[in-house]
C-alpha positions in Angstrom: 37.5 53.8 -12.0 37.1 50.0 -13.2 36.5 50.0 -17.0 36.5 47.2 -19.3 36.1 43.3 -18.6 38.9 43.4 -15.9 36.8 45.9 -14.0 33.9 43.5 -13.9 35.7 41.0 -12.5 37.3 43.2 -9.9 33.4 44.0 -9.3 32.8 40.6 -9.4 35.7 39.6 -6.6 34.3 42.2 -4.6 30.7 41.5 -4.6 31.3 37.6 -4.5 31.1 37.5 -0.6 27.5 39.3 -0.9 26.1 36.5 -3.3 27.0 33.4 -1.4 24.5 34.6 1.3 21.0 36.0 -1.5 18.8 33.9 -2.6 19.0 33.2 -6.8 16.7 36.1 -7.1 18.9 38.3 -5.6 22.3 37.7 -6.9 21.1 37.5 -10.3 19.5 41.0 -9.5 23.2 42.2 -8.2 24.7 40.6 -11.3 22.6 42.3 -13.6 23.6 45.6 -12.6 27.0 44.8 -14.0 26.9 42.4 -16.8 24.1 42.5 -19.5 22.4 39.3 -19.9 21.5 37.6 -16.8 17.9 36.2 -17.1 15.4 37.0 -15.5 14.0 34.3 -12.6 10.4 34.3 -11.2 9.8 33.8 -7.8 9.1 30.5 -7.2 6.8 31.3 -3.9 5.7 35.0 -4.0 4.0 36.0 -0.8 0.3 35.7 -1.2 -2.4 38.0 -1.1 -4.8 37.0 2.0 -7.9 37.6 -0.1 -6.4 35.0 -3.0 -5.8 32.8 -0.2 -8.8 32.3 1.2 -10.7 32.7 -2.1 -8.2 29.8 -2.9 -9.0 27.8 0.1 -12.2 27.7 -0.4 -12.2 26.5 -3.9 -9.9 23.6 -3.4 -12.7 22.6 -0.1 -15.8 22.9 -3.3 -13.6 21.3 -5.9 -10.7 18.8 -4.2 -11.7 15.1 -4.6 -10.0 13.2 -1.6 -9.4 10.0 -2.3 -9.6 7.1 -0.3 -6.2 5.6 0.7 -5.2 2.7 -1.9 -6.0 -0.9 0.1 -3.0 -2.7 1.6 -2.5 -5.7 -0.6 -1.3 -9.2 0.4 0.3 -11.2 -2.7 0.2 -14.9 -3.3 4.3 -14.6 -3.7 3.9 -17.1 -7.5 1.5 -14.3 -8.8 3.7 -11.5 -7.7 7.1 -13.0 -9.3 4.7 -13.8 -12.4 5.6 -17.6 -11.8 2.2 -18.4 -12.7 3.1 -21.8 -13.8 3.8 -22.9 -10.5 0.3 -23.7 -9.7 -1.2 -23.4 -13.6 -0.4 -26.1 -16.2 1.3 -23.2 -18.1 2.1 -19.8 -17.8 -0.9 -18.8 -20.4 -3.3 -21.5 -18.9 -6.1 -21.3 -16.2 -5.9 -24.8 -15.9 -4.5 -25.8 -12.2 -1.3 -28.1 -12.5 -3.2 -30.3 -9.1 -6.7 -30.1 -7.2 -7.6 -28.9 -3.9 -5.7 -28.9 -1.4 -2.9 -31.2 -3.3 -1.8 -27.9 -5.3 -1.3 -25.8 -1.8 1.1 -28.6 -0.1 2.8 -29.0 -2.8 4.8 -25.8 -1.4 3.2 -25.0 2.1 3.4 -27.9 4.6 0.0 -30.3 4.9 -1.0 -29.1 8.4 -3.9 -31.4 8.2 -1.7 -34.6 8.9 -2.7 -36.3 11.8 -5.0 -33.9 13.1 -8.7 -35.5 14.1 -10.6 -32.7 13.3 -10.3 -30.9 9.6 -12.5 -27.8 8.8 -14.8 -29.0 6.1 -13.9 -26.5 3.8 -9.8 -27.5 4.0 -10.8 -31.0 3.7 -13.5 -30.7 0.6 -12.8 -27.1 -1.5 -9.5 -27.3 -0.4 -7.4 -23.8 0.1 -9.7 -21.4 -2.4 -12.7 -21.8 -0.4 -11.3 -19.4 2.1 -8.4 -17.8 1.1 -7.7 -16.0 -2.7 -4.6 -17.7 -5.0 -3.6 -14.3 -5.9 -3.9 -11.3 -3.8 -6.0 -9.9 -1.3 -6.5 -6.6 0.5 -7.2 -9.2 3.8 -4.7 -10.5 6.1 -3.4 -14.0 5.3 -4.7 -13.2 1.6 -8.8 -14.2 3.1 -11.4 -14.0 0.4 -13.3 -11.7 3.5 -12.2 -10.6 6.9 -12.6 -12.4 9.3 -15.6 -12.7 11.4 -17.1 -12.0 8.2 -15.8 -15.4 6.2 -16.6 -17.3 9.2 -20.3 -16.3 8.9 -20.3 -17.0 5.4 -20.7 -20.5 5.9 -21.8 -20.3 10.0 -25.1 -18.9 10.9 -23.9 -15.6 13.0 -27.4 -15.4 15.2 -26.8 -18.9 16.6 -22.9 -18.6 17.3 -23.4 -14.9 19.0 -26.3 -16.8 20.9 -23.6 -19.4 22.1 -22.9 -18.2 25.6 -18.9 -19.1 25.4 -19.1 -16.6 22.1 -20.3 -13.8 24.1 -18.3 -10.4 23.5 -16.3 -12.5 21.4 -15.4 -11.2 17.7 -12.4 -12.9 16.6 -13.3 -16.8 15.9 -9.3 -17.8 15.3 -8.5 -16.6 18.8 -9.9 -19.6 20.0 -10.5 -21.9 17.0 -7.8 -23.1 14.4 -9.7 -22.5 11.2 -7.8 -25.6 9.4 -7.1 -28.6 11.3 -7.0 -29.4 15.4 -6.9 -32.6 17.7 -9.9 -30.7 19.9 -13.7 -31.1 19.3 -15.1 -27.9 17.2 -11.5 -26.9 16.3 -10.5 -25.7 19.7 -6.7 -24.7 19.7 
């Protein structure tokens, strides 16, 4: 009836509508029943056999490593632009451009001023005592979390004895741990 290449594309016309609805697999199944030369596609997704899957299951339990999630990180925003020698003498040197806390106001405002009470470490190591120049998987880039950094320098038995500390776990709710006007840092 149709013979020749204008027959296959009158087959083609016709079964055209039927294509636009299979899946790859199946029109290039049609195709091939009409034109030589249409490869061959796997399935992607065959169905699988129940056994295999829980023979599968099982294996990925014995063998899958789950890894922990990676650590939020908190970057110094110098480091992370690679602008190192905005606190370094240069770009190549470990050498800090100013010491203590001089280097940190230099950019951040000098919350210290006119405060009657500075936290030792502020006044003395300057920033580094408590917080890391570069990044830090803590809030507020903190060498620890906090309790933790507090008790680093604090004896925890005698502040947990303190009767105001009781049930208490957060110092910074109630202390600034830079600079206040109140006695012991009070906010």
């Amino acid at each position: 009836m149709f013979k020749g290449l204008p027959g296959v594309l009158v087959l083609m016309l016709f079964f055209s509508p039927l294509l636009t609805g299979c899946s790859k697999e199946a029109s290039d199944k049609l195709l091939r029943t009409f034109i030589d030369g249409v490869p061959v596609h796997e399935e992607k997704n065959p169905a699988p056999d129940k056994k295999d899957e829980k023979a599968k299951s099982k294996n990925e339990i014995k063998n899958k490593t789950v890894l922990p999630p990676a650590p939020v990180q908190f970057f110094h925003l110098p480091f992370l632009k690679d602008e190192c020698d905005s606190c370094h003498d240069s770009k190549f040197s470990q050498k800090l451009a100013l010491k203590g806390k001089e280097l940190c106001f230099g950019c951040h405002d000098d919350f210290t001023k006119n405060k009657k009470a500075v936290h030792y470490p502020v006044s003395e190591e300057g920033c580094i005592g408590c917080h890391d120049p570069h990044k830090s998987p803590n809030k507020f880039m903190l060498k620890e979390p906090a309790p933790k950094l507090c008790f680093t320098c604090h004896d925890e038995k005698a502040i947990r004895a303190t009767p105001a500390h009781e049930g208490q776990n957060i110092c910074t709710e109630c202390h600034n741990p830079h600079a206040s006007n109140e006695e012991k840092l009070l906010k």
